[in-house]
VEXLUMDO-584928 format. One record per atom (N, C-alpha, C, O, CB): x negated, y, z negated. Coordinates in pm, whole numbers, plus 50000, padded with zeros to 5 digits. Glycine has a CB too. Layout:
// VEXLUMDO-584928
XYZ
...
This chain:
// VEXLUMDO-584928
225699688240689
224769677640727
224929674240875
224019672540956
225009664940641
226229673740896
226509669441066
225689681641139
224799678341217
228519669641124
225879692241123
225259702941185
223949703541183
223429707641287
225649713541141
223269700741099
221689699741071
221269689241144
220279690241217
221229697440921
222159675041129
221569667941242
221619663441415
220909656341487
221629660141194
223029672741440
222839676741567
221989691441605
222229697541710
224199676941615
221149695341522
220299704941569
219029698641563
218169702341643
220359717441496
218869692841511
217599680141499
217509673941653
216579675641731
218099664941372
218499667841671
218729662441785
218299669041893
217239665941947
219879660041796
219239681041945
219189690842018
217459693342064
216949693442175
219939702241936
216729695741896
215429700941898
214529692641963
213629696242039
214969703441773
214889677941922
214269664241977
214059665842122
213079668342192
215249651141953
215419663142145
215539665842302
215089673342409
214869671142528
216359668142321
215029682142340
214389700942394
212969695242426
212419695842536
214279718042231
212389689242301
210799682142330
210649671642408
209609670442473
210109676842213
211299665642414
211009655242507
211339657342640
210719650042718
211589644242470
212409667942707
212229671042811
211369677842864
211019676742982
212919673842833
210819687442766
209319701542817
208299690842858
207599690542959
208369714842648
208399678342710
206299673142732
207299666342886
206559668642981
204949653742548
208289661042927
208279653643081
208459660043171
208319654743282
209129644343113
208849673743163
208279683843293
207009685843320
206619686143436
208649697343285
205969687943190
204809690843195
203879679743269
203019679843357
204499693743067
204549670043185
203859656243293
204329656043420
203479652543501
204229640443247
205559658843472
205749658243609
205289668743684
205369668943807
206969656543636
204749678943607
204069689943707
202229687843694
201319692443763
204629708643644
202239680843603
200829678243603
200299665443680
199139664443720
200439677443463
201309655343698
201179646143849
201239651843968
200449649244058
202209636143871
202229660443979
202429667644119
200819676944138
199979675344227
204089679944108
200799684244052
199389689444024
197869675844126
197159675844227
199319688943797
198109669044031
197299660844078
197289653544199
196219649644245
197229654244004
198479651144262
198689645544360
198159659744443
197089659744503
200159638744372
198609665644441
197869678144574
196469677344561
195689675444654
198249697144551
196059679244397
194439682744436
194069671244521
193379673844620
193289683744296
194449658244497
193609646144562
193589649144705
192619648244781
194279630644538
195489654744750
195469650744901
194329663944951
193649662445052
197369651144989
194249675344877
193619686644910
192059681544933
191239687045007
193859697944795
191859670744857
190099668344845
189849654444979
188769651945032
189519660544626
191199647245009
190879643545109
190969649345294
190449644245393
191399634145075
191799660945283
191829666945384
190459677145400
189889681145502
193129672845383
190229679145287
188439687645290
187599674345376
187189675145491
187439690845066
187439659545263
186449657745326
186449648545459
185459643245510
185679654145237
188119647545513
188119646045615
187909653245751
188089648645864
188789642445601
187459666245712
187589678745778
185629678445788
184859678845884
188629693545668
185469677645660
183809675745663
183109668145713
181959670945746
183279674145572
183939650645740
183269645345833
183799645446011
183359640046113
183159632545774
184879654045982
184549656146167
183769667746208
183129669946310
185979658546264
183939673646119
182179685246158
181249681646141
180299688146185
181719697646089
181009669146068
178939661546061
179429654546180
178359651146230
178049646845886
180309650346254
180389642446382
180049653046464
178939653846516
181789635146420
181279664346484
181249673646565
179599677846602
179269678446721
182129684446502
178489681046479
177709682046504
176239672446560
175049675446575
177889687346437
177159658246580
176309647346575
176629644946749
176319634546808
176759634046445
177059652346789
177489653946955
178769650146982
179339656447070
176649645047056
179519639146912
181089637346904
181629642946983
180739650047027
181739640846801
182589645447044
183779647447111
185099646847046
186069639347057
183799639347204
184699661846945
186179655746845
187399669746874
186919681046866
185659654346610
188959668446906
189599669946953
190799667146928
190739655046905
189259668147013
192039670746916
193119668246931
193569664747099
193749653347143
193699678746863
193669674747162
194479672447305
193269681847399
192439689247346
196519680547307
193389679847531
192809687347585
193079688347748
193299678347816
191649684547543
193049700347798
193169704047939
192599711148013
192019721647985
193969707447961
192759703548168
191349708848239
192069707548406
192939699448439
189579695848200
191469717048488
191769711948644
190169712148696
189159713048626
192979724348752
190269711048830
189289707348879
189369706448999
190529703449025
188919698648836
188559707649120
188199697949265
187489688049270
186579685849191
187559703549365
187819680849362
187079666649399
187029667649517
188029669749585
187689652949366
185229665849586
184759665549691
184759652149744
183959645149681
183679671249685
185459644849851
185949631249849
185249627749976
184979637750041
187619629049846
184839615850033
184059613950109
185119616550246
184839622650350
183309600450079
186269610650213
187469618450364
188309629550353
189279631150428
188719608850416
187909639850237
188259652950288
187929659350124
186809659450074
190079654550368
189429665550043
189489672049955
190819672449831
192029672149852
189269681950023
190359672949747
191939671749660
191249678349539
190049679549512
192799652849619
192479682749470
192489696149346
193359687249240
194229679549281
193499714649402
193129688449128
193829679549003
194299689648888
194149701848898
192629667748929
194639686148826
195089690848695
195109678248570
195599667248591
196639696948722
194609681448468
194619667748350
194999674348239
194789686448233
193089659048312
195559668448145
195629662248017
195179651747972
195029641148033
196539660947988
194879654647840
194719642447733
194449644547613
193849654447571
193789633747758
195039631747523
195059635947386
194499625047328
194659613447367
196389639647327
193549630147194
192649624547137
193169612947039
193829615846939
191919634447079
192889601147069
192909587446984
192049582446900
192329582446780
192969577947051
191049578246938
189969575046830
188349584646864
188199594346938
189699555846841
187589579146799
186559589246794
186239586146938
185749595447003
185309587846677
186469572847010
185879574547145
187049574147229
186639575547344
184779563647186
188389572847227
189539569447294
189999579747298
190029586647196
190349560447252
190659585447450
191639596847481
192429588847603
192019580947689
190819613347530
193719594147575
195149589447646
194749601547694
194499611747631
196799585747572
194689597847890
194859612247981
196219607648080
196709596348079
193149616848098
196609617048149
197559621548233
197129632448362
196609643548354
198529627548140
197559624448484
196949637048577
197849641648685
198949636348702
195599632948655
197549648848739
198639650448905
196999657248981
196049663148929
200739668448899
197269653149116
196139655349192
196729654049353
197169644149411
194909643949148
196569667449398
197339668349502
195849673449646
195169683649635
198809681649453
195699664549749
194689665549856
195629661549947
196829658849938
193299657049850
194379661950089
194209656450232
193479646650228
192619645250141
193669664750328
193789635450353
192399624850380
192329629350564
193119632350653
192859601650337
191379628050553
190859624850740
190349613450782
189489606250731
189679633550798
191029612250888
189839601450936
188339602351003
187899609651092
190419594251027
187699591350922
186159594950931
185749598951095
184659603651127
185189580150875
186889596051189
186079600451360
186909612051393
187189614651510
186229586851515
187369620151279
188269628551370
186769639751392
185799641351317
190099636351277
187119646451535
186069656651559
186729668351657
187239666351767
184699649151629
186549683251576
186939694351623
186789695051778
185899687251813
186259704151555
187279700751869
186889704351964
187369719552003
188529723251990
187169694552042
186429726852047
186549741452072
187139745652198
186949740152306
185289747652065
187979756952171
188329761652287
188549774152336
188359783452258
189129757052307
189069777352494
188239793052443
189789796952588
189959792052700
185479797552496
190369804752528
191979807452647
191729827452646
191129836552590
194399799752525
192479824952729
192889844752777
194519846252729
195489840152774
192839849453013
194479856052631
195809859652586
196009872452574
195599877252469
196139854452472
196799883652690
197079894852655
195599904852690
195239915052631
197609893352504
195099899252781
193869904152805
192519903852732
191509910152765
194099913952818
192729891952583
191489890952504
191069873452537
191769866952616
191839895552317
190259869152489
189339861352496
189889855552363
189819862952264
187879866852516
190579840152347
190949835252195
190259821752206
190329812252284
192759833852151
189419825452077
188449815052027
189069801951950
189079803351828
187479822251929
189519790751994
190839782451886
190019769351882
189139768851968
192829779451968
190089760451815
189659746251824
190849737351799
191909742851772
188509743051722
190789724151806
192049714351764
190899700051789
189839699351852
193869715551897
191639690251712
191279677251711
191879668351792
193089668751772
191359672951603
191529659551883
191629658151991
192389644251942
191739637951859
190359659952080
193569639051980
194339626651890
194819626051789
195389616551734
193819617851862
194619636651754
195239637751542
197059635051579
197769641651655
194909663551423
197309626651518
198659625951467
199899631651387
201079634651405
198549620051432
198959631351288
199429633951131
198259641451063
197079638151058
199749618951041
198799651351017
197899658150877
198939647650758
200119646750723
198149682450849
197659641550729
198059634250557
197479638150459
196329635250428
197789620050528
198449647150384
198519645750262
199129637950142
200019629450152
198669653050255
198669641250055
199059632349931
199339636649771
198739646949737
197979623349922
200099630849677
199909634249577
199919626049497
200749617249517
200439641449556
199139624949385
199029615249278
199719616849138
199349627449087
197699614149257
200429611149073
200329609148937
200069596148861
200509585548904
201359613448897
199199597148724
198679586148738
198389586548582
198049597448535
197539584748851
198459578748521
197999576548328
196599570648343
196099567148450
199179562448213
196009569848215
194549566148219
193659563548082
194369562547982
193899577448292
192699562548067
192239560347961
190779567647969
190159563148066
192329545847935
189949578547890
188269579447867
187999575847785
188379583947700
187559589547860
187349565347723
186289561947688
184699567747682
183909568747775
186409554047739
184459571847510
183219575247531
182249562247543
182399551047492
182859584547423
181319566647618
179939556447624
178939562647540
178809556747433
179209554447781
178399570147551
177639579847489
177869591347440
178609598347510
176949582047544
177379597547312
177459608847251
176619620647353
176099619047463
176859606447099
176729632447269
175759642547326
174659641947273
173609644747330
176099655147320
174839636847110
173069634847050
172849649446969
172259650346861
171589633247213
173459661347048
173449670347003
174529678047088
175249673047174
172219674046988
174469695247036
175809704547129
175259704847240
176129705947326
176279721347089
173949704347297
173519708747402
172689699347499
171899702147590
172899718947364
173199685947444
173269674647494
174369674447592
175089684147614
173359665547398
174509658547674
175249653847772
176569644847709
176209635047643
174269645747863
177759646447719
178639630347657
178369621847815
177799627247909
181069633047604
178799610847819
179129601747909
180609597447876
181109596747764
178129590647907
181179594747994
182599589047906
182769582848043
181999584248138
184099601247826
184219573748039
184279559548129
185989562548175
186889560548094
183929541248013
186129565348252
187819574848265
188209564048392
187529564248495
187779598248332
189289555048377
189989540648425
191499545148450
192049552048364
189909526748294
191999542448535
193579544748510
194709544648669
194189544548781
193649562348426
195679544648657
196149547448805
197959546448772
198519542048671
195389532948940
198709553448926
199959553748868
200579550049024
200349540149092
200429569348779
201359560749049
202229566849177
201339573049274
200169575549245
203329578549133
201809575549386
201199580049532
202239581749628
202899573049685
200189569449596
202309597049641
203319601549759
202549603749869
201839613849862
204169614849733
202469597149972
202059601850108
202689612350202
203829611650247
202069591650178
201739622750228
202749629250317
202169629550438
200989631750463
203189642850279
203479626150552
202519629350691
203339640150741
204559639950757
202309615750819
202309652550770
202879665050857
202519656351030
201689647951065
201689684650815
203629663651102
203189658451271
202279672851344
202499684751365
205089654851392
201139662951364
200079678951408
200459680451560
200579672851656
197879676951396
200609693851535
201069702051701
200039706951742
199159710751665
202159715051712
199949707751874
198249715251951
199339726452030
200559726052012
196859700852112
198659736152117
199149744352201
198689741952332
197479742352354
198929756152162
199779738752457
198949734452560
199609744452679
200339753652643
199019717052585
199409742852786
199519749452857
200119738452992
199569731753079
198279757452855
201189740352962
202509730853059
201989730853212
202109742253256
204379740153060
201359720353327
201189721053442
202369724553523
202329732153619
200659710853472
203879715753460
204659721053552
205119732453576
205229736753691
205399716453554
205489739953454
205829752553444
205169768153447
205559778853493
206269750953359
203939763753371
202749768453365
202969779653248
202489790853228
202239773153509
203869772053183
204309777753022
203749776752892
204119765152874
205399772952983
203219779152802
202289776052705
203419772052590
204299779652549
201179789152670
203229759452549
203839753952464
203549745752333
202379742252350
204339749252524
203839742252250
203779738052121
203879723552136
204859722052209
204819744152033
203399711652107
204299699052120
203289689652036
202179694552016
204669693252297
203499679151995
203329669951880
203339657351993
204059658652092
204669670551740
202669647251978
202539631951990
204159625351991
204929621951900
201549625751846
204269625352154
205689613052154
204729594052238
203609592852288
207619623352332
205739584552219
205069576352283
204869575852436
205709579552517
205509566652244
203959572052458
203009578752606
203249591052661
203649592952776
203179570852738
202979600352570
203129613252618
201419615852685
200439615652611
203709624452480
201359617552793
199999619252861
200309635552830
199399634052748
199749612453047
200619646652819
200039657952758
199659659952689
198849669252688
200299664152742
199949652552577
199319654252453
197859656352434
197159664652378
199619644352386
197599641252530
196249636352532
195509642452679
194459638252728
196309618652524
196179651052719
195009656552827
194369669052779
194849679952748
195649660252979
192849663552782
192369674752742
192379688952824
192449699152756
191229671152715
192329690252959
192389698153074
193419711453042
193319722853085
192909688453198
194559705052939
195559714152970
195399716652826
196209725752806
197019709853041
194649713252681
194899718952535
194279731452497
193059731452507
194459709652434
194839742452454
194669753852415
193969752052278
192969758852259
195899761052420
194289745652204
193749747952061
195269742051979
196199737152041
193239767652027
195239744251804
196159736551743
197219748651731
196899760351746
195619728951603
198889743151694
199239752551605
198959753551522
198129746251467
199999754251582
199869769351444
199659770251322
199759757251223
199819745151247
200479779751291
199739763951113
199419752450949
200669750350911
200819743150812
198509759550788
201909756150981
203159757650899
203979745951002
204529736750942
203899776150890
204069746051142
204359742851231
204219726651171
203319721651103
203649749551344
205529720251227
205989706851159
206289702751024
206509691350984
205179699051180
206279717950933
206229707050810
208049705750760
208379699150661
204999714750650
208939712250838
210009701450803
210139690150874
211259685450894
211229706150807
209499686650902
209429672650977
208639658350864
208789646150850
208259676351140
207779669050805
206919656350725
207959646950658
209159648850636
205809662450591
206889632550624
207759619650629
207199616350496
205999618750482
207549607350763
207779611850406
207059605350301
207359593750223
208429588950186
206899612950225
205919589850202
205679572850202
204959567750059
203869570550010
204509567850343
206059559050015
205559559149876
204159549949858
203839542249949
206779553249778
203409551249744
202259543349746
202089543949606
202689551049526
201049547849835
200709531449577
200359535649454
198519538049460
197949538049569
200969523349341
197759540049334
196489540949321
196089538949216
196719538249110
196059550049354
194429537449247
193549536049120
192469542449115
191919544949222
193149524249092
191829547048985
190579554148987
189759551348907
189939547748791
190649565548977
188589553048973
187409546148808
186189553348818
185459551548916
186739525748808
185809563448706
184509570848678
184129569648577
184579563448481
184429582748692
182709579348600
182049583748502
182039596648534
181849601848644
180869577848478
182369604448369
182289617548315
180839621348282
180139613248220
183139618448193
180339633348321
179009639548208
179639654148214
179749662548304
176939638948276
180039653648068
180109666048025
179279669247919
179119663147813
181289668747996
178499684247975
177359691747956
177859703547854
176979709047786
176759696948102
179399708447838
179419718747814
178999721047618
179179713747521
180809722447881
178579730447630
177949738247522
178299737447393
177489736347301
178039749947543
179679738147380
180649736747248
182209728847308
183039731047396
181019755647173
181989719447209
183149711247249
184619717247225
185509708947208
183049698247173
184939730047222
185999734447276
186229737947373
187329741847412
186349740247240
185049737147445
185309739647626
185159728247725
183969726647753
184199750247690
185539724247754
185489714147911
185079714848023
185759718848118
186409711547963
183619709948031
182999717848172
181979705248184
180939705848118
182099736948153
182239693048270
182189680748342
181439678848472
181439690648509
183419677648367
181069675148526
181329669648623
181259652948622
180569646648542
180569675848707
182339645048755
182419632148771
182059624748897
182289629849006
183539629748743
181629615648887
181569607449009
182379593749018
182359585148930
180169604349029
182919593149106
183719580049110
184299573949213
183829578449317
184619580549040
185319563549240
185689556849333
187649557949320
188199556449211
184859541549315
188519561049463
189949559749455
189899552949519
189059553349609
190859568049473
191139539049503
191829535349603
193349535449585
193939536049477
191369523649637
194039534649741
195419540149740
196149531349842
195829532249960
195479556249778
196869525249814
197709513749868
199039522549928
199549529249838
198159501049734
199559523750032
200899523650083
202079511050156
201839500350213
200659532550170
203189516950129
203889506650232
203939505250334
204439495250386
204779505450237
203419515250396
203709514250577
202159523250579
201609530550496
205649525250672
201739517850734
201279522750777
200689539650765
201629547150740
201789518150836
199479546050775
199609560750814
199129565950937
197989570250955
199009568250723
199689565550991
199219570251148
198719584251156
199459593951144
200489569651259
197119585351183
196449596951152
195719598951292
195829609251359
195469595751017
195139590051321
194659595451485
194289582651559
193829571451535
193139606851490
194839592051690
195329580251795
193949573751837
192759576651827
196259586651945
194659564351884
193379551951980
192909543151851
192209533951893
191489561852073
193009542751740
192359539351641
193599533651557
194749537951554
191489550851583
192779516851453
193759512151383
194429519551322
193969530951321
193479504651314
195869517551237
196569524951134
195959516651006
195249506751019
198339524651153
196329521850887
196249514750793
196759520850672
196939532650641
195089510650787
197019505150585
197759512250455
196989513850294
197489518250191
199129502550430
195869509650312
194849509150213
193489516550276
192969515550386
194579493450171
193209522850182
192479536350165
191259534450069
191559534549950
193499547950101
190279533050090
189279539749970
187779547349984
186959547850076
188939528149881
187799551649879
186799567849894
186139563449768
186409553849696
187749587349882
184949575149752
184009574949679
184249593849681
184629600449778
182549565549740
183919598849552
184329614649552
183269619549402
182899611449316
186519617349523
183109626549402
182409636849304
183009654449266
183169664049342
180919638149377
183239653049112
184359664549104
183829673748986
183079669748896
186039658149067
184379688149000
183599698448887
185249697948775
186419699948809
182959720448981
184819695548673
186009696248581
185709707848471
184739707048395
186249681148507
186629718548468
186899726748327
188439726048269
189539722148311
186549743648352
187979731048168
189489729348050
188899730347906
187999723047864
190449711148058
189379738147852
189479735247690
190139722647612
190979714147643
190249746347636
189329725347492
189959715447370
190459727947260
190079739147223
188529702447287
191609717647233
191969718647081
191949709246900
192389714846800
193119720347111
């Protein structure tokens, strides 16, 4: 009898553990199909967006130029997708500024028996350059409507600003010696500034262990229209406004104020993919 009813038991048991595997594989079961049917039709409505002009995306990257009203600068971006209209971007953007009166002047010397055609800017100080890094925010305003529609988007943001000043060298031609020489802006240096005796500039390389750099910060504010075709590609253009605050002074060309605040108006071609 003892034996018969620990096999009873045994048998009991045997059943009641199978039907609670079966149930625990038939919840697990179920729990996937659900999450499986919400990742479908979460997938389905970013393709009725995708196709509704959306801007839909995980992360995305792009460089670019910007044609700036005082010279030129080249960027690089990131950004990653937040809400259907929100992207967290990141940039570095490295240019020149000029000042709005600087003006070439041509010149024309005998070297070695040829005729050398050179120009230089007559007071330049400093070649300033710069580099930016900076966080930000786009904002869509508008859809495309369709793929072959326009987005609009609203791109706000600003960070850091390294100023760099190279010291610009001309080539002149020494009265006392009658030596042709290299030389950069000291205070009241009257060679510098005589035109009678300037050959043209040095080279592009000439001073740059000398450059000085000056911390600053900035800000930027546009509008995006990106045109491109299928929103895995990134192909923009922007128009917008920088400004750029330093601590000191930038001394860029002589006879004329210095100053430490800067601002431009610029228009830029942007590509980059999405993912």
């Amino acid at each position: 009898m003892e034996v018969k009813k620990l096999l009873l038991i045994t048998s009991l048991f045997i059943t009641v553990l199978g039907t609670a595997q079966k149930n625990v594989k038939s919840t697990s079961a179920d729990a996937k199909q659900l999450k499986k049917a919400e990742r479908k039709e979460k997938i389905n409505q970013l393709i009725k967006q995708e196709e509704e002009g959306a801007l839909i995306f995980h992360k995305q990257g792009g460089f670019g130029f910007k044609f700036n009203t005082d010279a030129w600068s080249m960027f690089y971006e990131r950004g990653k997708y937040k809400t259907l209209t929100k992207t967290s971007l990141w940039w570095l953007e490295f240019g020149e500024r000029k000042h709005t009166k600087e003006e070439k002047v041509p010149t024309l010397s005998a070297s070695q028996g040829f005729l050398v055609i050179s120009s230089y800017i007559y007071g330049k100080q400093n070649n300033f350059y710069y580099l930016n890094a900076g966080l930000g925010q786009q904002t869509l305003i508008g859809g495309k409507g369709n793929k072959n529609g326009v987005a609009v988007s609203a791109i706000y943001g600003g960070g850091f600003s390294a100023g760099l000043l190279k010291p610009y060298y001309i080539q002149i031609q020494n009265p006392t010696n009658n030596q042709r020489e290299e030389i950069k802006y000291a205070n009241n240096d009257k060679l510098f500034l005589d035109p009678t005796i300037i050959m043209g500039k040095a080279g592009l390389g000439k001073g740059l262990n000398e450059t000085k750099f000056v911390p600053g910060f900035h800000a930027r504010a546009a509008l995006r229209f990106d045109y491109g075709r299928y929103n895995e590609l990134l192909s923009a253009m922007e128009v917008g406004v920088n400004a750029e605050y330093y601590t000191q002074t930038m001394p860029m060309l002589l006879l004329n104020p210095e100053k430490k605040f800067f601002f431009n108006a610029y228009i830029s071609i942007v590509f980059g993919k999405r993912k």
